[in-house]
Every structure is written in C-alpha cells, then in structure tokens.
C-alpha positions as CSV (number, residue, x, y, z in Angstrom):
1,X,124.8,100.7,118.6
2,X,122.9,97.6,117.1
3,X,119.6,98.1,115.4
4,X,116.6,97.3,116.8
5,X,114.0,95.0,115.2
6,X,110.5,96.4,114.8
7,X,108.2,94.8,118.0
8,X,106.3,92.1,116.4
9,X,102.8,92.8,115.2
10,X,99.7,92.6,116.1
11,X,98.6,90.0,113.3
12,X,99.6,86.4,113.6
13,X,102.8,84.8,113.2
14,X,101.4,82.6,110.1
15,X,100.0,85.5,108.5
16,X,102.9,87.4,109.1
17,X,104.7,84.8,107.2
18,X,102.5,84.9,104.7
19,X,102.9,88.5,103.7
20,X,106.3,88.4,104.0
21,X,106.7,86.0,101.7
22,X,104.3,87.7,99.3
23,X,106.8,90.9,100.0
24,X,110.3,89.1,99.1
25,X,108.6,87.7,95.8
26,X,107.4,91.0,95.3
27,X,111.1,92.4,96.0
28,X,112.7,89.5,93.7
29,X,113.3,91.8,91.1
30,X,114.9,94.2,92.9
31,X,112.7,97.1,93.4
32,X,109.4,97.0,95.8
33,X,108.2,100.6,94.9
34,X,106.5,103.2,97.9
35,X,102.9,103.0,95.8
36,X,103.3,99.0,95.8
37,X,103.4,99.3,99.7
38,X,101.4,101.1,100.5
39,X,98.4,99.3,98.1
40,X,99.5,96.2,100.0
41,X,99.4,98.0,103.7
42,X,95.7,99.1,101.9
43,X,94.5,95.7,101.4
44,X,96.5,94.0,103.9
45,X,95.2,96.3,107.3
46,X,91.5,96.1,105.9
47,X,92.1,92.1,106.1
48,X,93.2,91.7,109.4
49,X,91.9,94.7,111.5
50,X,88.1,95.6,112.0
51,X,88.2,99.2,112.4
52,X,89.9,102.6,111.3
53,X,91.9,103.0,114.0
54,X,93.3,99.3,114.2
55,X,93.7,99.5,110.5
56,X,96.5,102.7,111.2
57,X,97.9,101.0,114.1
58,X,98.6,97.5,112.0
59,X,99.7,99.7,109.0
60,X,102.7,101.2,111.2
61,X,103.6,98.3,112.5
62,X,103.5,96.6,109.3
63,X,105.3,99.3,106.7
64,X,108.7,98.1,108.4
65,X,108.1,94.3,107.7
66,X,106.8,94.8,104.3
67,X,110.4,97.1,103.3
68,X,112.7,94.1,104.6
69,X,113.9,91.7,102.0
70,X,114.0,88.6,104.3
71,X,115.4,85.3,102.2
72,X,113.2,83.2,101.5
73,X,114.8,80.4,103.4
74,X,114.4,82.1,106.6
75,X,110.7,82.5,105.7
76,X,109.5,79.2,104.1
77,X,110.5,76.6,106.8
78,X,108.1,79.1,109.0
79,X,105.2,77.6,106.8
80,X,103.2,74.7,108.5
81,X,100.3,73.3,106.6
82,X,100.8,72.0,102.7
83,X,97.6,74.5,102.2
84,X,100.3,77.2,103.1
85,X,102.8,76.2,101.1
86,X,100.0,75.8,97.7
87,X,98.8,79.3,99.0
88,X,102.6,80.7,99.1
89,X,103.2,79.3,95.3
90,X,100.3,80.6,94.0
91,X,100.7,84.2,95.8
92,X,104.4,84.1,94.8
93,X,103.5,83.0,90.8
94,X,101.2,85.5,90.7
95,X,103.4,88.6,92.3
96,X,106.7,87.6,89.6
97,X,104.1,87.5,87.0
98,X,102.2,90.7,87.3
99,X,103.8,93.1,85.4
100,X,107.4,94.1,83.8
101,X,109.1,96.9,84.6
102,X,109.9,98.4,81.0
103,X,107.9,97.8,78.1
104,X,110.6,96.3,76.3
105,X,111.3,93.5,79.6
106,X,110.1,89.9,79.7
107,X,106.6,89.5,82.2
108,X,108.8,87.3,84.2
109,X,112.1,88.6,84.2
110,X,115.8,86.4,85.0
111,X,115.5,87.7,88.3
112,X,111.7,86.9,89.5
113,X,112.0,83.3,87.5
114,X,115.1,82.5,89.7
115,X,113.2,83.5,92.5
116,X,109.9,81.3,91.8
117,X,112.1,78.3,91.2
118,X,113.9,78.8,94.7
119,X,110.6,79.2,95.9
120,X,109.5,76.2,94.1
121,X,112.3,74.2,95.4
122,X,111.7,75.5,98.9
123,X,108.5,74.6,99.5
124,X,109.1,70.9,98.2
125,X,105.4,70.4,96.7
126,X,104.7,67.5,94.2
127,X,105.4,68.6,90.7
128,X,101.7,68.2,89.6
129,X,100.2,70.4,92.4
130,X,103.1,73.0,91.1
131,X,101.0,72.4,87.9
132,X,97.9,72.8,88.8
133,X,98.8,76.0,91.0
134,X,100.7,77.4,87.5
135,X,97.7,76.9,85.6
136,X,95.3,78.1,87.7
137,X,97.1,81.3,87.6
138,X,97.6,81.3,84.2
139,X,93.9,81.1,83.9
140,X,92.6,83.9,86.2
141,X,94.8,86.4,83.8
142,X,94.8,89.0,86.7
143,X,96.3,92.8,85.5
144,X,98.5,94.3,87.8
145,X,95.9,96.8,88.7
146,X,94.0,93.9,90.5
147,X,96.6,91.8,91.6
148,X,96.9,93.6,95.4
149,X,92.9,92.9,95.2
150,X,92.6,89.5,94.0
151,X,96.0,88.5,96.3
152,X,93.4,90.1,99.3
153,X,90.6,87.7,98.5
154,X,93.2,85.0,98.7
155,X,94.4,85.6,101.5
156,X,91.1,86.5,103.2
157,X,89.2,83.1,101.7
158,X,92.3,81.4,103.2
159,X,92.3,83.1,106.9
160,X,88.6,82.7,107.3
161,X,89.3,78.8,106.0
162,X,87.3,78.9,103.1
C-alpha cells in the first residue's frame, strides 16, 4: 500500500516553503532532534495561528512536514520573490551556524557547509548580497538558545512585510 502524504496545511504555500527550507538546513547535518521540533512547532504555530486551539491544530499538521528531509531542489524553485530567496540564505546561514554537535566539532561542520553552498548555488543571488546576508549574520552573534526566537522575528517581520 503506498503512503499517504500528510493533507496540506493550513498556513500558506510560501510559508510552508519557508519552513521547510529552514527544516532541511536544519537536517543538513544529519540529525533534526525531537526538542529542535518541537521549539520550532513552538515558535512557528504562535506565528501563524491566533489562538490556542489553532495553534494545536497547525502544530499536528505541521510536526509531519517539519520530520521530512525534502532536497532542497524540490524546495528552492518553490521560492518566488528575491526577498525570499535573501530571507532563505539568511535563515539557512544562521541554522548551519548555530551550534556543533560535540564540543570537539567545527561550528559549521563538512556537512552543513556543503549544504549552505548548494543552497547558495540554488538560490542564484549576486555574490555581494550573499555578502552582505553573511555578515549580517555574523554580526547578530545569535546563541543557539535564541536562534528558534530570533528566526520567529524573521520570519514574522517578513510575513507582516516589514
């Protein structure tokens, strides 16, 4: 018997695309831990549902969409604005560069750098706005305890087209 995809949720296609991008840089390493979820689902639902109830009713529909490591060629063709494609790079840069996962790993490790560039590449953005993106996040020096927080902001300055 095939396997049935999820129904599609009740956010938009664009900001679906959106966190499922964020989710594949976030699984580029290999491992997209339950606690990671469900901080994201956290932040996520609160972004793009008014209420309680709404908020559990996205967070089921969304759990299944965050666990799937969809290639990023699928996803970034999906992206239609170049403010998109800026807000994808810096989400991405900012995901791979987060945190290691040993002490004795690189911040970026082989597997997230590889990841970035193909995103990079992808996204076909001029190398000086890749620049300015890079530094910007270099700048804001976010911990990992604040990334799910500060991606939130993002993405909510973004939706309400600030």
């Amino acid at each position: 018997m095939p396997v049935q995809p999820p129904p599609p949720p009740s956010i938009s296609p664009a900001q679906m695309t959106l966190l499922r991008i964020v989710a594949t840089m976030a699984w580029s390493d290999g491992h997209l831990a339950d606690e990671e979820v469900e901080v994201m689902l956290d932040q996520f639902t609160s972004l793009f549902a008014n209420d309680a109830d709404q908020q559990d009713a996205l967070r089921v529909e969304l759990r299944d969409y965050m666990m799937q490591n969809i290639p990023l060629d699928e996803l970034v063709p999906q992206l239609t604005s170049p403010a998109e494609r800026e807000l994808v790079l810096k989400l991405g840069y900012q995901v791979i560069s987060a945190s290691a996962r040993t002490p004795e790993e690189a911040l970026i490790n082989e597997e997230e750098a590889n990841a970035y560039q193909h995103l990079v590449r992808l996204l076909g953005l001029p190398e000086q706005v890749v620049q300015r993106l890079e530094e910007e996040c270099a700048q804001a020096s976010i911990s990992p305890d604040n990334l799910i927080d500060h991606m939130t902001t993002v993405l909510r300055s973004f939706v309400q087209g600030n």
